[in-house]
N, C-alpha and C positions, 0 to 999 in steps of 0.2 A: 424556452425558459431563459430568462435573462441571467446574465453570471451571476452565481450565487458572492454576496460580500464577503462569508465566513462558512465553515465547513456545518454549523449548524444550523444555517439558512439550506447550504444545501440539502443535506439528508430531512431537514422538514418540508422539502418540494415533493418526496415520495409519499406512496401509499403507507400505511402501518408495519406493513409485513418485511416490507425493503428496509426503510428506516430501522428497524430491529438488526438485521443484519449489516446494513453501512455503521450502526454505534456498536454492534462485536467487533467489526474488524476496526474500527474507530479504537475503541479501547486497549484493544490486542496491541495495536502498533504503539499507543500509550505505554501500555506496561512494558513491550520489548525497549523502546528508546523514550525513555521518561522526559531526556532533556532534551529531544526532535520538538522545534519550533510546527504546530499547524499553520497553512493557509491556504489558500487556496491558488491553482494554476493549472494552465488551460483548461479551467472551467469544471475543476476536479478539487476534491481532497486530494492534501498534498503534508508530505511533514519533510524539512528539512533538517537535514544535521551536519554539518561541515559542508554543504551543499546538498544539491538531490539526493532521498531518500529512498521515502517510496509513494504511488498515488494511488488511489484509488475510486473505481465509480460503480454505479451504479445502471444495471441495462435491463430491456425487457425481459430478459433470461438468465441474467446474469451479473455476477460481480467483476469487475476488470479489477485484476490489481497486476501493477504496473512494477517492479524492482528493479528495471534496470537489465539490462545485458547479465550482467554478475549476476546477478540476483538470480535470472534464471538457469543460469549457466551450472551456478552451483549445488543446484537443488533438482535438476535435469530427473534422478531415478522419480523424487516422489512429484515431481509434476506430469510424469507422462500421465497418469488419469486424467489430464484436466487439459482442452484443448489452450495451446500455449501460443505466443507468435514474437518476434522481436523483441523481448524484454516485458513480455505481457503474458498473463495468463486469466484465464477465465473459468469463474467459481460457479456452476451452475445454482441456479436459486431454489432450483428443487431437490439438492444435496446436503449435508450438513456442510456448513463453513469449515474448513479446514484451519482451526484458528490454532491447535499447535506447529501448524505450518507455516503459516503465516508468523507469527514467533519468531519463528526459526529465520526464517528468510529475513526478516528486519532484523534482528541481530546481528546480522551475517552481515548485511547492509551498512550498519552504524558502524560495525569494524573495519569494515574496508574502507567508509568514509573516514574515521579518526583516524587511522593507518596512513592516510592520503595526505590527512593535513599533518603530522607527524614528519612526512616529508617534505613536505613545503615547508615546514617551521627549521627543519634543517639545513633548508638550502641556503 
């Protein structure tokens, strides 16, 4: 697949049943951080807000979504259901989406970004 240009170019590269699931967590990350810029990076949905956010993609089995070190660090009890790796964790596609977790973790996200530039604005 060539890089997708825009985050709805990519999710229209999937089958039906994926695409329904990449626009849940599409949206979820939406309603957590309303004013996280989309676009796209390394070749992923991606939403930035005071810099990296969170990404996410799509797999044969699964959803990646990506928070970051923190991201996973914080949320460690309710990600152990879900095979997890350096800042990544993976949503199996024959599960329900975990989209109040997902929520959660982007929020959790957006705080510690604006927190970040709060300091850099003080320095």
């Amino acid at each position: 697949m060539d890089k997708p240009k825009d985050i709805n170019e990519y999710i229209e590269s999937f089958p039906h049943e994926v695409r329904k699931l990449l626009e849940l967590v599409r949206k979820t990350v939406q309603t957590a951080a309303p004013e996280a810029h989309e676009t796209i990076s390394y070749g992923m949905p991606a939403f930035k807000l005071y810099g990296n956010l969170v990404y996410f993609a799509a797999f044969r089995s699964h959803i990646g979504f990506y928070a970051l070190l923190s991201g996973n660090a914080a949320f460690q009890k309710e990600l152990s259901a879900y095979k997890t790796g350096k800042g990544s964790v993976q949503f199996p596609l024959d599960r329900p989406m975990p989209l109040d977790l997902i929520e959660k973790i982007v929020k959790f996200r957006a705080d510690e970004n604006r927190q970040k530039m709060e300091l850099k604005k003080k320095k």
